[in-house]
C-alpha positions in Angstrom: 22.0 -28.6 -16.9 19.1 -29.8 -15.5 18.5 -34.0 -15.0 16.3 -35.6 -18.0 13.1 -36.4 -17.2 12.6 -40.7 -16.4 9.1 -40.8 -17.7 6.5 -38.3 -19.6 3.1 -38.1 -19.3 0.8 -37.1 -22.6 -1.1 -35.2 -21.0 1.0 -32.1 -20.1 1.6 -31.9 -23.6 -1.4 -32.2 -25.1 -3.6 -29.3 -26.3 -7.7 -29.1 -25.3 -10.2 -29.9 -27.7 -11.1 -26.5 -29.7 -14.6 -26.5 -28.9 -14.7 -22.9 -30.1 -14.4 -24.0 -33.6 -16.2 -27.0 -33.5 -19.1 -26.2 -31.8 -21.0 -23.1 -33.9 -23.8 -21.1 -32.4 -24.9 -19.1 -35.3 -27.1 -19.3 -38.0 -26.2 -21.1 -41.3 -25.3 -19.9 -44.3 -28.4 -18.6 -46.8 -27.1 -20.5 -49.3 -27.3 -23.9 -46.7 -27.4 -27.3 -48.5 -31.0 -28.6 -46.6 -31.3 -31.8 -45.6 -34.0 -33.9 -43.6 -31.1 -36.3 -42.2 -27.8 -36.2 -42.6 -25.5 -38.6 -41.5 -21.8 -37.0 -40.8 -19.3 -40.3 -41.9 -19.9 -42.7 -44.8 -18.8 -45.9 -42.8 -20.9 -49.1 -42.3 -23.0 -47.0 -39.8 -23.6 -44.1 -41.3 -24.5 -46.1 -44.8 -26.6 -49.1 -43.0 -28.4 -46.1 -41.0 -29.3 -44.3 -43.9 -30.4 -47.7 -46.1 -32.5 -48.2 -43.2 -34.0 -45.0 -42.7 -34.5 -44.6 -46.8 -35.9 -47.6 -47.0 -38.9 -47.1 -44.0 -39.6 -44.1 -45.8 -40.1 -45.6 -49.0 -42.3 -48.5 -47.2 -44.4 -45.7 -45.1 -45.1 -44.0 -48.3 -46.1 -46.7 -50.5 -49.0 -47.9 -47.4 -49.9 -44.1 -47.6 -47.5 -42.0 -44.9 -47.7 -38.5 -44.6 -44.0 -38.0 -44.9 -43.4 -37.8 -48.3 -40.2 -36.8 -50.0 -37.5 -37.0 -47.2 -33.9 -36.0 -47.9 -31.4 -38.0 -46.1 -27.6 -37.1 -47.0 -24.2 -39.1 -46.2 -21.3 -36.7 -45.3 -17.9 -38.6 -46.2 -14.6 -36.7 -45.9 -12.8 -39.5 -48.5 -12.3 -38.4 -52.1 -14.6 -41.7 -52.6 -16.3 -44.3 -50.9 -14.2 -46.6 -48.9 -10.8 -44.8 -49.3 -10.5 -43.9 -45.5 -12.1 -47.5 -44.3 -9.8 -50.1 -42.6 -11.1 -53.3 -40.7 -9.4 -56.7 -39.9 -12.2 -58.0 -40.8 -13.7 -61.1 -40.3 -17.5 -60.2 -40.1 -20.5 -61.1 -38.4 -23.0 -61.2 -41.2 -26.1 -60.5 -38.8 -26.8 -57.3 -39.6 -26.3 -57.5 -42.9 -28.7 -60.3 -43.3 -31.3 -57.7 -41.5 -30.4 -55.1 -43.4 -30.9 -57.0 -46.7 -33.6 -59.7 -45.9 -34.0 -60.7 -49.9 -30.2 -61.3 -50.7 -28.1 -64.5 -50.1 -25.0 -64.2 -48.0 -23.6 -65.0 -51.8 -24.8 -61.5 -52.7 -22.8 -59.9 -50.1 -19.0 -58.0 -51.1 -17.6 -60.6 -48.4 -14.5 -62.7 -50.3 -14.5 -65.9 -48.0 -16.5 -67.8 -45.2 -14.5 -68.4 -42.8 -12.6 -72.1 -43.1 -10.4 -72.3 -40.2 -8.5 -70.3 -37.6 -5.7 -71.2 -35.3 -4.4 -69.0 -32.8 -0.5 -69.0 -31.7 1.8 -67.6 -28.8 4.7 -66.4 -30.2 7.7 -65.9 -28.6 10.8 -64.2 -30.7 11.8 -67.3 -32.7 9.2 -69.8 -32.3 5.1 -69.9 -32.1 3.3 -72.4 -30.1 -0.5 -72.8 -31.2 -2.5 -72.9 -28.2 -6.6 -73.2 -28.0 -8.8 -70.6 -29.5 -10.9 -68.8 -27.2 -14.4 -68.8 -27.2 -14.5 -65.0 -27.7 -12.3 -65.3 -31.3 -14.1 -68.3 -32.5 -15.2 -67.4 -36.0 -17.2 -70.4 -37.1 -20.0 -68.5 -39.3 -18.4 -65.7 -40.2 -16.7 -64.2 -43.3 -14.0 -62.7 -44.3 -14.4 -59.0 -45.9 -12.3 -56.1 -47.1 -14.2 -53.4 -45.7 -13.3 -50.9 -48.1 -15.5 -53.2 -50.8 -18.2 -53.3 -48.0 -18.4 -49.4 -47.8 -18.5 -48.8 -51.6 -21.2 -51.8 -52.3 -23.5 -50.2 -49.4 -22.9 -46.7 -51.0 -24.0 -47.7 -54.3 -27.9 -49.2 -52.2 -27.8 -46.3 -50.9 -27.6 -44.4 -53.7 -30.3 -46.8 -55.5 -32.6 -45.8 -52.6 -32.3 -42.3 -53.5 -29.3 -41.4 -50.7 -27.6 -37.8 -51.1 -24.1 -39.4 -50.9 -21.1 -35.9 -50.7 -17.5 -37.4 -50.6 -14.7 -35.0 -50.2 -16.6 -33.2 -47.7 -15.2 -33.2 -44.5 -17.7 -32.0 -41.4 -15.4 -29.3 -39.5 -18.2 -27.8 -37.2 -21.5 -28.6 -35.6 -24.3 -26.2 -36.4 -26.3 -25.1 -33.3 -28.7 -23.2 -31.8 -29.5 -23.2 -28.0 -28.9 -27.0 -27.1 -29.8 -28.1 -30.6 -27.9 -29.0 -33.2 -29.1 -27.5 -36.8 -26.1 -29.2 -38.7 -22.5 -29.0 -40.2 -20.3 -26.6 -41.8 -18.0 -28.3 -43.8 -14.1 -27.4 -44.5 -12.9 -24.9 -46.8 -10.2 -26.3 -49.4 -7.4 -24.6 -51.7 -6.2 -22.8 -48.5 -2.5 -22.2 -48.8 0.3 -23.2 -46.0 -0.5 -20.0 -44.2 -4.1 -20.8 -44.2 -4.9 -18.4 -46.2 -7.1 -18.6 -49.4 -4.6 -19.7 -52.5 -5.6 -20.1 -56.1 -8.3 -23.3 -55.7 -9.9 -21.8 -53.0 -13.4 -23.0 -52.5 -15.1 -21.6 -49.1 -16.9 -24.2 -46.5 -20.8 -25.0 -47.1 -23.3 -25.5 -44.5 -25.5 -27.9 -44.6 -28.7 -28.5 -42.3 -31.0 -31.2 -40.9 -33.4 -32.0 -39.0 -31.2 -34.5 -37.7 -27.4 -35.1 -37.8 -26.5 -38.7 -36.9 -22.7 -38.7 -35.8 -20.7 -41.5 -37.2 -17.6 -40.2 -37.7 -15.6 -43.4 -36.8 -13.2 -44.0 -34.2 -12.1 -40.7 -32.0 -14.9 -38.6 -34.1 -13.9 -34.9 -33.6 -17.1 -33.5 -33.8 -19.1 -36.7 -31.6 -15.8 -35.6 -29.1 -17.0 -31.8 -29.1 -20.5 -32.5 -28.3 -20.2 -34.8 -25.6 -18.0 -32.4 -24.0 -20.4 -29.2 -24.6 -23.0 -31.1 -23.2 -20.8 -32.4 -20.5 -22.0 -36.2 -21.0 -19.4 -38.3 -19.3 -18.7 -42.0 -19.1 -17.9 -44.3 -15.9 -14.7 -44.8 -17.7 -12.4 -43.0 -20.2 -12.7 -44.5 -23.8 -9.4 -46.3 -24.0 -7.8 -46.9 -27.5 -5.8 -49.6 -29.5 -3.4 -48.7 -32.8 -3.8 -51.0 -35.7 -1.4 -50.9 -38.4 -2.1 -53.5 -41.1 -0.7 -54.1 -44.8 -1.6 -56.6 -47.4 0.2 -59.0 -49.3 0.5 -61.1 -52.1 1.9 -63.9 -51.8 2.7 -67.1 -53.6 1.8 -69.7 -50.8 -1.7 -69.4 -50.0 -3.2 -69.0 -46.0 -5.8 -71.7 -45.4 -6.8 -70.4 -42.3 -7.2 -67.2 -40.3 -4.5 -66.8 -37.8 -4.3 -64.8 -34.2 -1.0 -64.6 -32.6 -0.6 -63.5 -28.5 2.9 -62.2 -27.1 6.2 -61.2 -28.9 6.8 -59.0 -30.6 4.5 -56.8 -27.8 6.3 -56.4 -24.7 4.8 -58.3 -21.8 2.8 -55.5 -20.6 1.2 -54.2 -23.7 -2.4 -55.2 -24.6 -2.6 -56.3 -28.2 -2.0 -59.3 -30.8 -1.9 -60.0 -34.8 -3.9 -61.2 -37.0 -3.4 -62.7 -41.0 -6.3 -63.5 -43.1 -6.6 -64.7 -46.6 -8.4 -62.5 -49.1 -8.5 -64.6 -51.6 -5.7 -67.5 -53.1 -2.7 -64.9 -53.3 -3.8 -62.0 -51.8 -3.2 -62.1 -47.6 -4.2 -59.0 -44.6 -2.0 -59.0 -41.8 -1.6 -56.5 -38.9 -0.6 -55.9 -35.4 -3.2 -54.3 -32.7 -1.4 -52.1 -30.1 -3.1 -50.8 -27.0 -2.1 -47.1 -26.7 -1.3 -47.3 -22.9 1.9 -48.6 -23.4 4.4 -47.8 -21.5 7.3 -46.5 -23.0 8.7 -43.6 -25.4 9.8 -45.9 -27.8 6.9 -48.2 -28.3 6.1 -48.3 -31.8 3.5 -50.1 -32.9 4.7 -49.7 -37.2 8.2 -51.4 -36.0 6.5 -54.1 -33.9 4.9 -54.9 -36.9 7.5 -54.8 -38.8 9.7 -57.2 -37.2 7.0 -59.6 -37.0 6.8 -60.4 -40.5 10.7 -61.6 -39.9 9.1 -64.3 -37.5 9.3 -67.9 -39.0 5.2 -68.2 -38.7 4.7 -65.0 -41.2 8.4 -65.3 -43.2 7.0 -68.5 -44.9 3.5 -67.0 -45.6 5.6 -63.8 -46.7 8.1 -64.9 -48.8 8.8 -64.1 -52.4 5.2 -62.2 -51.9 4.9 -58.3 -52.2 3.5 -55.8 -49.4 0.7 -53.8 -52.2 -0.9 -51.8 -49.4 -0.7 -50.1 -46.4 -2.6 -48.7 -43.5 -3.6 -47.8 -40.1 -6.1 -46.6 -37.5 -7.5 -46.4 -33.8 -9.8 -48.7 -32.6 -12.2 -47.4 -29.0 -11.5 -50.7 -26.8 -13.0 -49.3 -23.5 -16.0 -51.4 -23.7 -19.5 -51.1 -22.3 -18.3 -48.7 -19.0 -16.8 -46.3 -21.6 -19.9 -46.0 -23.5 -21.4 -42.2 -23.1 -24.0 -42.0 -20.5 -26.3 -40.2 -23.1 -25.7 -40.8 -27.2 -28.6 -38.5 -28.3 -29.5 -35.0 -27.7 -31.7 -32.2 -29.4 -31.1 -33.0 -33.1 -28.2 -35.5 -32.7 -27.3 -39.0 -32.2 -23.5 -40.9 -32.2 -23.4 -44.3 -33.7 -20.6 -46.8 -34.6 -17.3 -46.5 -33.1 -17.7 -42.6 -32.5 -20.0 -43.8 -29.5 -17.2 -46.9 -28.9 -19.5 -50.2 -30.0 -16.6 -52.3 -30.4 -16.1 -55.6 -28.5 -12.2 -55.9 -28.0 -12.5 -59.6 -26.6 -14.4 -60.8 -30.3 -12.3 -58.1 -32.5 -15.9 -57.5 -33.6 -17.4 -53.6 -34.6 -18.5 -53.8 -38.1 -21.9 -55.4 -37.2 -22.4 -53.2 -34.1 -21.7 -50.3 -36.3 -24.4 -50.8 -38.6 -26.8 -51.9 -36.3 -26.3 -48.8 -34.5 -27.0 -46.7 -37.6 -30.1 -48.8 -38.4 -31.6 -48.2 -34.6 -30.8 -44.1 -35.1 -32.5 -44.2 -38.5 -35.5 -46.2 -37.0 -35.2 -43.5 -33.9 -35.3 -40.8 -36.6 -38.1 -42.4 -38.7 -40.3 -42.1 -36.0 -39.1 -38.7 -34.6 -40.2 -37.5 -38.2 -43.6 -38.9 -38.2 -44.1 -37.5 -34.6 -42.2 -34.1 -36.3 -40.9 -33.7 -33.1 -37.0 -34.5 -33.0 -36.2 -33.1 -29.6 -33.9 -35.6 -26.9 -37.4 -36.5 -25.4 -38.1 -37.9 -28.9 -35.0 -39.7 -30.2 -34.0 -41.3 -26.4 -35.5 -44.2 -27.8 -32.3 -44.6 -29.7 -30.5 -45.1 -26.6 -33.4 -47.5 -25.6 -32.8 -49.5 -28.8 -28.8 -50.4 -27.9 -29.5 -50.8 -24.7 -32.2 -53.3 -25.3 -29.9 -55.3 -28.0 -27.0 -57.5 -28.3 -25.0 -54.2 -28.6 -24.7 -53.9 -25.1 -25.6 -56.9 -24.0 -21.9 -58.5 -25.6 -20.1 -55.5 -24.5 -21.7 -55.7 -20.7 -20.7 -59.9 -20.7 -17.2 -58.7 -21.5 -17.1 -55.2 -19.7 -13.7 -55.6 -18.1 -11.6 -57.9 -20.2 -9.6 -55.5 -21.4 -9.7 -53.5 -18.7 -7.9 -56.3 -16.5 -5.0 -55.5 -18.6 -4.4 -52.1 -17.0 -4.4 -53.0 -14.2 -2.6 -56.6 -13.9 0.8 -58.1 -16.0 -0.3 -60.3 -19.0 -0.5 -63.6 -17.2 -2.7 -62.6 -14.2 -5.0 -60.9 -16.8 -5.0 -63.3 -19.1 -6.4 -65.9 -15.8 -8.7 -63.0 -14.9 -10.1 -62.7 -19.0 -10.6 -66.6 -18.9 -12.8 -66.5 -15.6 -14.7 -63.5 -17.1 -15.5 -65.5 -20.7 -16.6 -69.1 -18.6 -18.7 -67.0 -15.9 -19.9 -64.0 -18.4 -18.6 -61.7 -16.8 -20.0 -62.9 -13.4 -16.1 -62.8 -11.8 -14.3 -60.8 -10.1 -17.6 -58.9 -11.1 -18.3 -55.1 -10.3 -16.3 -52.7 -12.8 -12.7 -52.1 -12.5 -11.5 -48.4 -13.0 -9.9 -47.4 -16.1 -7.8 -44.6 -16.5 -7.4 -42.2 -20.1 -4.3 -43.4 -22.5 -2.8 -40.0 -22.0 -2.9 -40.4 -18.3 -0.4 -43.1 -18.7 3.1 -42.1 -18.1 6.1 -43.3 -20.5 9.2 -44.2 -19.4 11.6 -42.5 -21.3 13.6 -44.9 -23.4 16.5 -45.6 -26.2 14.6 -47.6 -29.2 15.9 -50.3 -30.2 17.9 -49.7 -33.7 15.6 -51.2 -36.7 16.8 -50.8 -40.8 14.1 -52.0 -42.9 14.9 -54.0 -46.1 12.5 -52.0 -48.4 11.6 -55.9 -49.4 10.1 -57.5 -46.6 10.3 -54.7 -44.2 9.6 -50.8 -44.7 10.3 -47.7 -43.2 7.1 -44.9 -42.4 7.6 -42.7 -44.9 7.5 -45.8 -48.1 5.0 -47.6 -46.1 2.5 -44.1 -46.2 3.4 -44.4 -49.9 1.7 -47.9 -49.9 -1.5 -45.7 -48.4 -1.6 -44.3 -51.6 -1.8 -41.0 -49.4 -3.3 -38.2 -51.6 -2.6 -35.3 -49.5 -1.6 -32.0 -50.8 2.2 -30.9 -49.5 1.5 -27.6 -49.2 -1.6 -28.1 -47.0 -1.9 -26.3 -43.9 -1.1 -28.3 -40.4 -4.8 -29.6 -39.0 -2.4 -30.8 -36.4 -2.9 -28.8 -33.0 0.7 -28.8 -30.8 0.1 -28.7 -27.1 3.1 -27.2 -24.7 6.2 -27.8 -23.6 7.3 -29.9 -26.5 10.5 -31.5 -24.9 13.1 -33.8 -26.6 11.6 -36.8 -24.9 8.3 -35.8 -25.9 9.0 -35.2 -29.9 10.0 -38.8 -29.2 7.3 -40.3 -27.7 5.4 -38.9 -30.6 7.9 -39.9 -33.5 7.4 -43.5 -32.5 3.6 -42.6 -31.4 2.7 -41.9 -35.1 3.1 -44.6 -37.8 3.0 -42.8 -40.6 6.0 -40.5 -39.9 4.0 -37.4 -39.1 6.9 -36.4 -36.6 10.6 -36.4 -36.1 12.7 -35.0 -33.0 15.4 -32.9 -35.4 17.9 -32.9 -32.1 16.0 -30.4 -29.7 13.1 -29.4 -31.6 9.8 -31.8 -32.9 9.2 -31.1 -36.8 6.1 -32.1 -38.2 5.3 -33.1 -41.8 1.2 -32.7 -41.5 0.7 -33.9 -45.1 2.3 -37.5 -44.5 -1.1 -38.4 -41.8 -3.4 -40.4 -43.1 -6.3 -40.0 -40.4 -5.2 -43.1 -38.0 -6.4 -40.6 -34.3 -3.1 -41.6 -32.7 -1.8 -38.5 -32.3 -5.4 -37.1 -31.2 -5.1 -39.6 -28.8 -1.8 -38.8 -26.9 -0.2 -36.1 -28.5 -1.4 -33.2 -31.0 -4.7 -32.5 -31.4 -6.4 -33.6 -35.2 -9.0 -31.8 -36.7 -11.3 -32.4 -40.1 -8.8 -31.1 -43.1 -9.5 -30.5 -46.6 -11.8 -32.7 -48.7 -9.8 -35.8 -50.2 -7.2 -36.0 -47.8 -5.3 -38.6 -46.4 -5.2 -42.4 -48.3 -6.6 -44.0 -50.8 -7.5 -47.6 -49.4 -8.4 -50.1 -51.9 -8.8 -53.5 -50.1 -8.1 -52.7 -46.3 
């Protein structure tokens, strides 16, 4: 028998994109659904771009514009607004304020200003608060449940006269030469076998002028045309795991809290975070950075055995966990950013393109800035009718130009330095970084792709939840009020060579119990995801499933 394996390495095992099915070069269907714009993801970018864009129509119209009746639409895969959106968040109410120049930040869906923050290193039994870095001071800012932000921008945007479509998932790009025409959505009622069953209902096509990506972390389709069109990156986009749940409680939080250290392993990037919602209601979560390093990482079990720590078991006690979550966060920063984020017909905003600034925990405000600079790009690609790449590079100009890039270029290798050096010497190496901008060590420091990373293969720790203050996957996905059907064919896509040690890796890859090694063999239960990108990002492929899928957030 041969030796086992002492590490694995993703990406062996881990199938190539299927650009065959996601990027379409024929015509659409004669019955297409047309559209002027349409933006494929309703998430604060896609929303904030098209309030934007509907509202410089509306303004060049009334001072007697040739454009006239524009159709902008919002593609959103959710059964409803906000059901697939999960942020921290504390927000940055900038862009809002922009966005919305005639309301008060009293008018906004945000539940709290901020009031205090402390920030702790925590070490298995105790936490010792240390100073909060410049980059997570939060003096300004408010705290937000993001689904409430998605739904209250929906309903503006449908006031302005926005074609919102939920439980329409974007499968394929439309295309002709270079250009893309489009999206073909999913089909639904397909049976296990992927064939048509009884509630069949078959995809619809729907064209633009212009499709605006915004897709949201580790978008399928943003990943498809970047790779068609070969547009690289000086790095690899590198990604984090959140897993978050709320609470309430009967002690209230009167201040957000960042933790540093245990229960992460030493060299695993990450931290937690707990913020009141309101008097009894209280978000916490653990950020995991998916180069770790081991087979049995897991970032739902971290969490987990955090809440036992003394700083959360007082918050937590006599309280009830009423929701649960998780996704992917893009954390490569400003050298992961796609060389080009336009083309013929197209533009990526929000986190599909990676505007998130790891060092802050910001994105929300980046996101929607994004998706107001595309609509402006798009605006005036209209009026020129000309909505080539010549014409909507100016998008690119816009980020480039703003505090997009300029944030993520002052912190370009913070997180990076945690690749590459053990948490202390990175942690030095972040603090020079913040006091000189960026200045020191200088240059950029290569990054390499999560599922270049290999995994030691290890024995996991053994971990029996309570059910009261800790909770295994599978009653935890229940808490996602997952809506899945059971009998829903895999979107999953199983690379090769699916060892023993790799049906590991991927058991304790996947928070939401997706897989199981079942002695030699990895079984997968494809109804139990609810749309984190974990496993697109190390192990099986994901692709866009049928309409209404996945959870049903309510506060996350």
């Amino acid at each position: 028998m041969p030796d086992r394996p002492l590490s694995v390495l993703p990406r062996r095992h881990q199938a190539s994109l299927p650009l065959e099915g996601l990027i379409l070069s024929e015509p659409p269907d004669a019955e297409a659904v047309p559209m002027d714009v349409l933006f494929v993801g309703g998430g604060p970018a896609g929303l904030a771009g098209a309030i934007e864009l509907a509202k410089l129509v509306k303004a060049d119209n009334e001072a007697g514009g040739t454009l006239g009746d524009i159709q902008i639409g919002v593609l959103e895969k959710a059964g409803a607004l906000g059901e697939h959106s999960l942020s921290g968040a504390v927000v940055n109410p900038v862009v809002m304020r922009a966005l919305f120049p005639e309301l008060k930040d009293t008018d906004f869906p945000f539940r709290a200003p901020v009031g205090g923050e402390r920030v702790y290193f925590l070490t298995e039994n105790r936490s010792v608060r240390i100073p909060t870095p410049p980059t997570m001071q939060n003096h300004g800012y408010f705290i937000a449940s993001l689904c409430e932000i998605v739904r209250w921008l929906g309903e503006k945007a449908e006031a302005l006269g926005v074609n919102i479509f939920t439980g329409f998932p974007a499968a394929s790009l439309l295309t002709e030469g270079n250009r893309v025409t489009g999206v073909r959505t999913t089909p639904t009622g397909l049976a296990r076998t992927g064939d048509p069953g009884s509630g069949y209902a078959p995809p619809t096509d729907i064209t633009a002028q212009i499709t605006v990506l915004s897709e949201g972390t580790r978008g399928t389709l943003s990943q498809a045309y970047l790779e068609w069109q070969k547009i690289g990156s000086d790095n690899p986009q590198i990604f984090a795991l959140g897993v978050k749940e709320i609470w309430e409680t009967l002690k209230p939080l009167d201040a957000i809290v960042h933790t540093l250290g245990w229960p992460l392993p030493r060299d695993v990037f990450g931290g937690s975070f707990m913020y009141p919602l309101s008097r009894n209601l209280i978000a916490l979560g653990l950020v995991v950075g998916l180069d770790y390093k081991r087979t049995s990482d897991d970032a739902h079990e971290m969490l987990q055995r955090m809440k036992l720590h003394p700083l959360f078991r007082e918050i937590l006690e006599s309280g009830e966990m009423v929701e649960w979550g998780a996704k992917t966060i893009p954390e490569g920063g400003y050298y992961a950013l796609p060389k080009r984020r336009h083309g013929d017909g197209v533009m990526i905003v929000g986190d599909s393109a990676g505007y998130v600034e790891v060092a802050s925990l910001k994105g929300i405000h980046y996101a929607m800035q994004s998706g107001m600079f595309a609509a402006r790009a798009a605006f005036d690609a209209l009026k020129r009718k000309d909505t080539s790449a010549s014409s909507l590079k100016e998008y690119d100009s816009m980020v480039d130009g703003s505090f997009i890039a300029e944030d993520l270029y002052r912190r370009r290798n913070m997180r990076l330095a945690f690749q590459e050096s053990n948490f202390y010497m990175a942690g030095f190496k972040a603090s020079l970084m913040t006091v000189t901008r960026g200045a020191v060590p200088g240059g950029r420091i290569d990054s390499h792709d999560d599922a270049d990373v290999p995994r030691a293969v290890t024995e996991p720790e053994p971990f029996v939840p309570d059910g009261k203050r800790t909770f295994s996957k599978l009653d935890a996905v229940f808490k996602s009020g997952n809506a899945t059907r059971d009998d829903i064919p895999s979107h999953l896509i199983v690379g090769p060579d699916i060892t023993p040690d790799v049906a590991e890796l991927y058991a304790h890859m996947c928070p939401a119990g997706v897989y199981e090694r079942d002695g030699e063999r990895l079984v997968i239960s494809p109804a139990n995801c609810i749309d984190c990108k974990a496993t697109d990002v190390l192990g099986p492929r994901w692709t866009p499933r049928e309409g209404g899928s996945g959870p049903k957030y309510r506060q996350m």
